[in-house]
C-alpha positions in Angstrom: -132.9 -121.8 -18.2 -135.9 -123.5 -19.6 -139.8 -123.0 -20.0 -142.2 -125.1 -18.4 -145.6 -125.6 -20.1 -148.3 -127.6 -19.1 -151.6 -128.1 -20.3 -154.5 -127.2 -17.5 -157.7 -127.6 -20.6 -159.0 -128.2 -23.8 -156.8 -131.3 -23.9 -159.1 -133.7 -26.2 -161.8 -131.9 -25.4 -163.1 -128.3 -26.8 -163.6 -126.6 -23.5 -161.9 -125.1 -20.4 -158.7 -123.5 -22.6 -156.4 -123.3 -19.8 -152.4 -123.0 -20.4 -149.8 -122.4 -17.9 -146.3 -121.0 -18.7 -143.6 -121.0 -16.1 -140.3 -119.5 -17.0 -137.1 -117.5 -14.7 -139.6 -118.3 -11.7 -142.9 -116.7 -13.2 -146.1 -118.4 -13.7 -147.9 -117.0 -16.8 -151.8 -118.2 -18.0 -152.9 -118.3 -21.2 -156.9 -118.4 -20.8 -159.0 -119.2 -18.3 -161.8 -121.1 -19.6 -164.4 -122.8 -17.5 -165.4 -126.6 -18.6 -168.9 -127.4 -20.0 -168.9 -130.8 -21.1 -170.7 -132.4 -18.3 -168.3 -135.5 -17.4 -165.4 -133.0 -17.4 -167.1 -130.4 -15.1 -165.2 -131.4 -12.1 -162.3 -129.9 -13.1 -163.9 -126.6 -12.2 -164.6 -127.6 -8.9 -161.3 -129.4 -8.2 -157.9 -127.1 -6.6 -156.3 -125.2 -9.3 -153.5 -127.1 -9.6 -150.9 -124.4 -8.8 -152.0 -122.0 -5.9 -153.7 -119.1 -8.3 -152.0 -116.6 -5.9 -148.5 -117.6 -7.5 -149.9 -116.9 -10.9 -148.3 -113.4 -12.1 -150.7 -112.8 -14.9 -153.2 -114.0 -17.1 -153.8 -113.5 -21.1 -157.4 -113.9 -22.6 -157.5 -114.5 -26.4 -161.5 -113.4 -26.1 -164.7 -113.6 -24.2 -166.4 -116.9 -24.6 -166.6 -118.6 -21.4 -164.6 -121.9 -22.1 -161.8 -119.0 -22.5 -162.2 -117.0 -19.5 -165.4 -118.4 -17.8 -163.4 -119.3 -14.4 -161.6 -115.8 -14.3 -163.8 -115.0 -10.8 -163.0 -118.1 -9.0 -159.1 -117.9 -9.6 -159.3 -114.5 -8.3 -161.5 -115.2 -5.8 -158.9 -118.1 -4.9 -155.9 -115.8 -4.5 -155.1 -114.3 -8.4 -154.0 -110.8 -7.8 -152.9 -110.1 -11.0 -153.2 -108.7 -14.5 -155.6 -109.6 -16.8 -154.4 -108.4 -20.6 -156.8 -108.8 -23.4 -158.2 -106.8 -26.0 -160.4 -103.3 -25.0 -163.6 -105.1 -26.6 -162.7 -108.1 -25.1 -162.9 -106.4 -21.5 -166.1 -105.1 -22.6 -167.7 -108.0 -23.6 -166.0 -110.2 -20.5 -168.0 -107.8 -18.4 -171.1 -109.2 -19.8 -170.4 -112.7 -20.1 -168.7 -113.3 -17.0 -172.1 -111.4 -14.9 -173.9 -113.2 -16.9 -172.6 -116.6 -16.3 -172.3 -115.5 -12.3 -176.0 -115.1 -12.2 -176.6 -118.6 -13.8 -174.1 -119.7 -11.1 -176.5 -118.7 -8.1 -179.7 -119.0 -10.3 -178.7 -123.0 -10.5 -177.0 -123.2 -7.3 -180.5 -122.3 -5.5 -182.5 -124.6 -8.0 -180.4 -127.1 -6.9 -180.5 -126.7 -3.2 -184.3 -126.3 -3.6 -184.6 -129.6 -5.4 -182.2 -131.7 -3.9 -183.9 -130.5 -0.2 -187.0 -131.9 -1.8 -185.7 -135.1 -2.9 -183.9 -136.0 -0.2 -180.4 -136.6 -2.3 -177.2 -134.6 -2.6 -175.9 -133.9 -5.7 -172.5 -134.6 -7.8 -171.1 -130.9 -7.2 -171.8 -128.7 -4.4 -175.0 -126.8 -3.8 -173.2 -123.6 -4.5 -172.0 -121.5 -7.2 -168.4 -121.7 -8.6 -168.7 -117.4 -8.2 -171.2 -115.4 -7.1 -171.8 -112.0 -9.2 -169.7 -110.4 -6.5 -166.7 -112.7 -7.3 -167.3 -111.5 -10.9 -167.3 -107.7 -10.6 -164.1 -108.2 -8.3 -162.1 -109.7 -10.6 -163.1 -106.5 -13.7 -160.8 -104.2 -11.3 -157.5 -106.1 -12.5 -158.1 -105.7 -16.1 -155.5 -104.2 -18.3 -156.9 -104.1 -22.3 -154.0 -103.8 -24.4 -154.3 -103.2 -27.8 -153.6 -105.6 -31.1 -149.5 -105.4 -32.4 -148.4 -103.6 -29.5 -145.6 -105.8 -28.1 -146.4 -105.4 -24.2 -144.0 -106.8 -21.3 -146.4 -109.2 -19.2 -143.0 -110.5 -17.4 -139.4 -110.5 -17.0 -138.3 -111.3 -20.3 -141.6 -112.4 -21.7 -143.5 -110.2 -24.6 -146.8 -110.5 -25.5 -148.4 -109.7 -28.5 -151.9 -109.9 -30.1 -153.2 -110.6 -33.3 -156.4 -110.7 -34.5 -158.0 -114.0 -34.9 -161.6 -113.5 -37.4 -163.3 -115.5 -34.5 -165.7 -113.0 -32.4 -165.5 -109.4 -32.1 -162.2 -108.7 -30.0 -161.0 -112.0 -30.3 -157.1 -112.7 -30.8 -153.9 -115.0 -31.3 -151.5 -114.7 -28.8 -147.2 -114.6 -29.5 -145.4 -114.9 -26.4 -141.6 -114.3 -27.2 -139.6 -115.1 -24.4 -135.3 -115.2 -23.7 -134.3 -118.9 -23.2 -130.2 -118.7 -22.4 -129.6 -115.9 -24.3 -131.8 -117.0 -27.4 -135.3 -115.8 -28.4 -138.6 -117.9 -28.7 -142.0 -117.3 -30.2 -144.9 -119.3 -28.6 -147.7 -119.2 -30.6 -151.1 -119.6 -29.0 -153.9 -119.6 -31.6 -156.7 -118.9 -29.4 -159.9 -120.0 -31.4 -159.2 -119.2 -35.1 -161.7 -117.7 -37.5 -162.2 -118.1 -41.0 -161.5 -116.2 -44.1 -164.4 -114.5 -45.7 -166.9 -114.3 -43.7 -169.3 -111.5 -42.5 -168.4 -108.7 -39.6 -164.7 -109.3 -38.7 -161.8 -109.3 -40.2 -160.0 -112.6 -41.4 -157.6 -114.1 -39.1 -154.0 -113.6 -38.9 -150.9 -115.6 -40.3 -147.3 -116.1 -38.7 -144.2 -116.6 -40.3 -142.4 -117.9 -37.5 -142.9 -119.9 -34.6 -141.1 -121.9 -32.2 -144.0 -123.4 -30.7 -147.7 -123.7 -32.1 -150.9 -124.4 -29.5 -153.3 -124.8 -32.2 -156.7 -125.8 -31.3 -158.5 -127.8 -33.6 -162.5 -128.3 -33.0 -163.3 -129.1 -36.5 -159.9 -130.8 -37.4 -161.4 -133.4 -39.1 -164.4 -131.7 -41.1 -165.5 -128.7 -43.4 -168.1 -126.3 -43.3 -170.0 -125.0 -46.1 -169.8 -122.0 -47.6 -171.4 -118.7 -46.8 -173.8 -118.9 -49.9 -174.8 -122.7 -48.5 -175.7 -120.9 -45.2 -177.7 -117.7 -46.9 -179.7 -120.9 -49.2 -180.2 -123.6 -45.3 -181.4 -120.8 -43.5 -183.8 -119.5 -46.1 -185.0 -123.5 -46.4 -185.3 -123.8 -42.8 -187.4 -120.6 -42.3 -190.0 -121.3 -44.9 -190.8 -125.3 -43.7 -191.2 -123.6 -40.8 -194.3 -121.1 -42.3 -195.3 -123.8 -44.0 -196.2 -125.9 -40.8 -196.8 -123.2 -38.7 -194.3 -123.7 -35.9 -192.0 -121.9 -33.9 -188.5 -121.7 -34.9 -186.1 -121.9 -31.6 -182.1 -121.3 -31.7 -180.2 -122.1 -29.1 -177.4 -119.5 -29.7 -174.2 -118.0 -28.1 -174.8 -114.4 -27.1 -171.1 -114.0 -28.5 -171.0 -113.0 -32.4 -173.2 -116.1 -33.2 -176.9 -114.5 -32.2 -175.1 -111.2 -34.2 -174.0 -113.3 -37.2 -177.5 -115.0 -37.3 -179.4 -111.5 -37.5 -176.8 -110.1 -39.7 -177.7 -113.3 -41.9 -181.4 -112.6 -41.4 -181.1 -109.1 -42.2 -179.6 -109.9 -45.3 -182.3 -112.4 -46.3 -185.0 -109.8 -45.6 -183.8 -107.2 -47.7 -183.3 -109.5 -50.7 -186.7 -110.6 -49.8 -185.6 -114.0 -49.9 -187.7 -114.8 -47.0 -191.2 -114.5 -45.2 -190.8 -111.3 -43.1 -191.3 -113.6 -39.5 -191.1 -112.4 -36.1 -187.9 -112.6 -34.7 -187.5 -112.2 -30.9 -183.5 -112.1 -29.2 -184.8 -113.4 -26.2 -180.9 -112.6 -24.4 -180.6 -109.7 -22.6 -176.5 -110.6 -22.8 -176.8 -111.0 -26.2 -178.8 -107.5 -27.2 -175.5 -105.9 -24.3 -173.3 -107.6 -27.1 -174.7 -106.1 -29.8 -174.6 -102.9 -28.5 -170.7 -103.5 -27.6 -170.7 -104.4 -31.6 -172.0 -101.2 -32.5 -169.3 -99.1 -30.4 -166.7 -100.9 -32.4 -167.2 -100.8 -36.1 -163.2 -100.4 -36.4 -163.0 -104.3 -36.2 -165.5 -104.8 -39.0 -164.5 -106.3 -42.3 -164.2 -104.0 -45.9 -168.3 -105.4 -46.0 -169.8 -104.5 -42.9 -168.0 -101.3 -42.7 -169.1 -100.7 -46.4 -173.0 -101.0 -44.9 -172.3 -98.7 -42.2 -170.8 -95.7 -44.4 -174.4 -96.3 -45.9 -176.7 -95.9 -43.0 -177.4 -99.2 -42.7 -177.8 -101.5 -39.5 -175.9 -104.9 -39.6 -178.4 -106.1 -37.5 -182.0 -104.3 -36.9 -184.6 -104.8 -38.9 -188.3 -104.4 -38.8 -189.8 -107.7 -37.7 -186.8 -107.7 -34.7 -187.6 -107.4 -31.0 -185.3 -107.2 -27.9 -187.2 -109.3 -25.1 -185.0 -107.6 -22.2 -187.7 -109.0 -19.1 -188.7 -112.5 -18.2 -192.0 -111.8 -18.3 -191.7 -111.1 -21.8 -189.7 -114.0 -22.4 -192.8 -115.8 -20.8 -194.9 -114.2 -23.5 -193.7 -115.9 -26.1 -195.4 -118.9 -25.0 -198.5 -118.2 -26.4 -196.5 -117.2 -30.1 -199.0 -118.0 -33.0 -198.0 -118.3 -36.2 -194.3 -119.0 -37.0 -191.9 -117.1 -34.9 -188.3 -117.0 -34.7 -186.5 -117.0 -30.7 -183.4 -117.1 -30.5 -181.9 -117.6 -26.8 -178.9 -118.7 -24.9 -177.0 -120.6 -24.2 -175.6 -121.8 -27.5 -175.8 -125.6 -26.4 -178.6 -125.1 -24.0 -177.1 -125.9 -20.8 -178.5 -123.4 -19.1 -180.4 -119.8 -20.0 -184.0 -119.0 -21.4 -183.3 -121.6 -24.6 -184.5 -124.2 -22.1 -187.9 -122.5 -21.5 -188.4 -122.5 -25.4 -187.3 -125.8 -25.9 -189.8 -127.5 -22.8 -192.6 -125.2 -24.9 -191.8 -126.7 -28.1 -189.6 -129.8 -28.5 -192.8 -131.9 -28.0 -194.3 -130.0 -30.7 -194.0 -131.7 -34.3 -195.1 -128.1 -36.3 -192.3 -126.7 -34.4 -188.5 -126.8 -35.2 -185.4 -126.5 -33.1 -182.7 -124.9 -35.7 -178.6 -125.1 -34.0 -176.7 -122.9 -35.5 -173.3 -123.4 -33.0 -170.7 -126.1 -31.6 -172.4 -128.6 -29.3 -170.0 -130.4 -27.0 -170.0 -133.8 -25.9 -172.5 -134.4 -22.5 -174.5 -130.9 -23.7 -178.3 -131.3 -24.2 -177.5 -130.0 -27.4 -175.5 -132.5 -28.6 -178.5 -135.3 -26.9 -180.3 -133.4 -29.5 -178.3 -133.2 -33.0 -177.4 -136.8 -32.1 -181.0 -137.8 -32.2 -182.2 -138.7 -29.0 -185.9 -139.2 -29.1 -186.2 -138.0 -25.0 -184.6 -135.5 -23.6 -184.6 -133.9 -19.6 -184.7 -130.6 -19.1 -185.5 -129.2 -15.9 -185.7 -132.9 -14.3 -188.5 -134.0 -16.2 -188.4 -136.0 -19.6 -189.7 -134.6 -22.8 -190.7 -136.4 -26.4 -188.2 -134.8 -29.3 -191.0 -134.7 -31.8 -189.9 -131.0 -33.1 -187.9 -131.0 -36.7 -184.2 -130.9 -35.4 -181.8 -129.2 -37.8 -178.3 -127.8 -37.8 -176.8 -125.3 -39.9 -172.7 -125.7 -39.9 -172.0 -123.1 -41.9 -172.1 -120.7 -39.3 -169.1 -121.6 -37.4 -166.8 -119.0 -36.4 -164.3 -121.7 -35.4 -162.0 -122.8 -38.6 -162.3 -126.1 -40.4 -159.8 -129.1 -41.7 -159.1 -126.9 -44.6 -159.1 -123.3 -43.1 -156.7 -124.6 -40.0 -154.1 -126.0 -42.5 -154.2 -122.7 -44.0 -153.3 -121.0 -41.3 -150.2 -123.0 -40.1 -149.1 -123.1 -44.0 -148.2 -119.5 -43.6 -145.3 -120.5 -41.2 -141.5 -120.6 -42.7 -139.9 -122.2 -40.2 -140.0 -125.6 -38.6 -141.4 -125.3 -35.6 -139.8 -127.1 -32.5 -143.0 -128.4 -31.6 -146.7 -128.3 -32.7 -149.4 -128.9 -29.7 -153.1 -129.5 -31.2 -155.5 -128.6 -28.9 -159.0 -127.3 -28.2 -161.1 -130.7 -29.7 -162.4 -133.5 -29.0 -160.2 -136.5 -28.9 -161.0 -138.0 -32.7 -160.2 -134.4 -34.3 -157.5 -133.4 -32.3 -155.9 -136.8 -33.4 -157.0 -136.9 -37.0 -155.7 -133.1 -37.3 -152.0 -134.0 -35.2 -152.0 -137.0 -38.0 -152.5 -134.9 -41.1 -150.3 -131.8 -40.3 -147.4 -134.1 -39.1 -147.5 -135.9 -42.4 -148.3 -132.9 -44.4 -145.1 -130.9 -42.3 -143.5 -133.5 -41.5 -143.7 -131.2 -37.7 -143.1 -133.0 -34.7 -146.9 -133.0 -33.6 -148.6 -134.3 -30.0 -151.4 -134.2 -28.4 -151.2 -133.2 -24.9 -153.0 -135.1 -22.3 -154.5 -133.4 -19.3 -151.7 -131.8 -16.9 -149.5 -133.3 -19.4 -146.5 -130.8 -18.7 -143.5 -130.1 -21.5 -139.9 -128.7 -21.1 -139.7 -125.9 -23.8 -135.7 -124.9 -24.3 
């Protein structure tokens, strides 16, 4: 008997992670991710490409979207199901996926609206992928299990997770699995952390695998260090007093808006900084931070250490929680130098592009990214230096100071992905790099396979592979 694998996502490209397993007549899924770079957004629309009622169950290695984003229209589709994942990962699904259901039929009617007026039709259809129904449907078949408990997710298949140091709940998933009478350990990396860094732990190691999916969005860079992030931000905030301007960051409701005020926090208190307004304009991303607080048993030594004192990882005076649009509308007429920081992390879609219409044009004002921007975002039109923008169908100058912090990635870099395979004793059958655009999934497969000497691929889209 053999194992069939084929690659449904994140084939070079970082989003819509998507891996299908089929073994003794099962069909398992490894992530669910919905696609976000613009010329790949089709995909979501397009047939699953198995019928997602002969799907027997699906894994989630955590709650960012390109991970489990199109959970609601597979079930909608037919997907009966379990879903296994971590308990905080359930908890914070909850959130993103409403969330991103509500964006769905927010756009969908923006859409319809404009397109009615224009006389056109556009690419997709004038509908959404889910509707919030869809979503809350789909939290029924939910099954958290939790981290190093070997759980049976089919005949003869074992799942286990690990955790991965990426976001709060986040993990690696082993699949071991009886192939003719012998054992094999698929290893699915999920998004991996890195080492050393504030609120969760660091990310596990394997010493054996059969089979690696690692993914590998900054396989062919570094980040800086923690101290080099502490020193940018604290650069950043003060140019910005110094003109006068707004400072607006585009930020994933997902462990980055909660790293960025635990960063913040930290600056205040060493009173490395002017004590700014700061405004979480995300009403997902204050539900988040709440779901943070209920877990504090998946904090680092650190963070733990500051909550045995009393102290809040992330409140602090000069903080407010804009829950209401209204509020959010408020903000407009900011003087002085205020910090927003809004979703979505590469501002395709959410409050962030309110802010940004209100201040990109603005030369006092700066526009600080703090997150991954994919290719086809308007964030990446931005960091690449594009001098007009459209938002909201109508083009705007890019006069505002345009920085980028990369220090606060969550994801792993060059250095810190080597690292992590190192730990492996065995030669692994096969090595699969995934979850990156085409140049750094390829630099990456290069360097391990002459570092290993590993057999190493990249997998093409639907590319499928016979594991024995």
């Amino acid at each position: 008997m053999n194992a069939r694998l084929k690659f449904l996502g994140a084939t070079e490209n970082v989003t819509g992670s998507r891996y299908l397993l089929e073994t003794d007549g099962q069909r398992l899924l490894v992530d669910c991710g919905m696609h976000q770079e613009r010329e790949l957004r089709s995909r979501d629309w397009d047939p699953f490409p198995v019928p997602p009622s002969s799907i027997d169950a699906v894994l989630i290695t955590h709650a960012h979207l390109d991970h489990c984003g199109y959970l609601p229209r597979l079930s909608r589709d037919g997907f009966k199901g379990p879903v296994y994942c971590t308990p905080a990962t359930a908890e914070i699904m909850r959130i993103s996926l409403l969330d991103s259901a509500n964006l769905q039929e927010s756009d969908a009617e923006q859409k319809r609206r404009r397109h009615e007026r224009e006389g056109r039709k556009g690419a997709y259809p004038e509908e959404p992928l889910y509707t919030v129904k869809d979503a809350e449907a789909c939290f029924n078949q939910f099954q958290p299990i939790r981290c190093k408990r070997a759980t049976e997710v089919a005949r003869g298949v074992t799942a286990s997770l690990y955790d991965a140091g990426h976001i709060l709940g986040s993990t690696m998933i082993a699949l071991d699995i009886r192939l003719n009478g012998e054992s094999r350990r698929i290893v699915f990396s999920g998004d991996i952390g890195r080492w050393d860094r504030p609120i969760v732990r660091d990310p596990s190691t394997f010493e054996r695998a059969d089979y690696v999916l690692v993914e590998s969005t900054y396989g062919n860079r570094t980040h800086e260090t923690v101290e080099a992030v502490d020193d940018q931000l604290e650069s950043v905030i003060k140019a910005a007093v110094q003109k006068r301007g707004n400072i607006i960051v585009p930020s994933f409701a997902i462990e980055r808006a909660q790293e960025l005020l635990y960063h913040m926090n930290e600056l205040l208190r060493a009173n490395r900084i002017p004590h700014i307004l700061v405004f979480l304009d995300s009403p997902m991303a204050i539900k988040v931070t709440d779901v943070f607080r209920k877990h504090p048993e998946l904090f680092d030594e650190e963070a733990r250490e500051i909550v045995a004192r009393h102290q809040s990882l992330f409140d602090f005076p000069s903080l407010t929680a804009v829950e209401s649009a209204e509020h959010s509308k408020a903000l407009n007429y900011l003087g002085g130098t205020g910090m927003i920081i809004a979703g979505s992390g590469m501002c395709t879609g959410g409050r962030i592009k309110h802010h940004l219409v209100n201040n990109i044009s603005r030369p006092e004002s700066t526009v600080l990214f703090v997150g991954y921007q994919a290719s086809g975002t308007l964030g990446r039109q931005i960091v690449d230096g594009a001098k007009e923008v459209r938002i909201y169908n109508e083009t705007h100058t890019v006069a505002a100071r345009i920085e980028q912090i990369q220090g606060f990635s969550s994801h792993a870099d060059q250095n810190e992905l080597l690292r992590w395979l190192s730990t492996i004793r065995n030669t692994p059958r096969q090595v699969f790099v995934v979850h990156g655009e085409k140049e750094s999934a390829h630099t990456f497969a290069e360097l391990v396979a002459e570092k290993h000497g590993w057999n190493v691929t990249v997998p093409a889209y639907k590319e499928e592979v016979i594991l024995d």
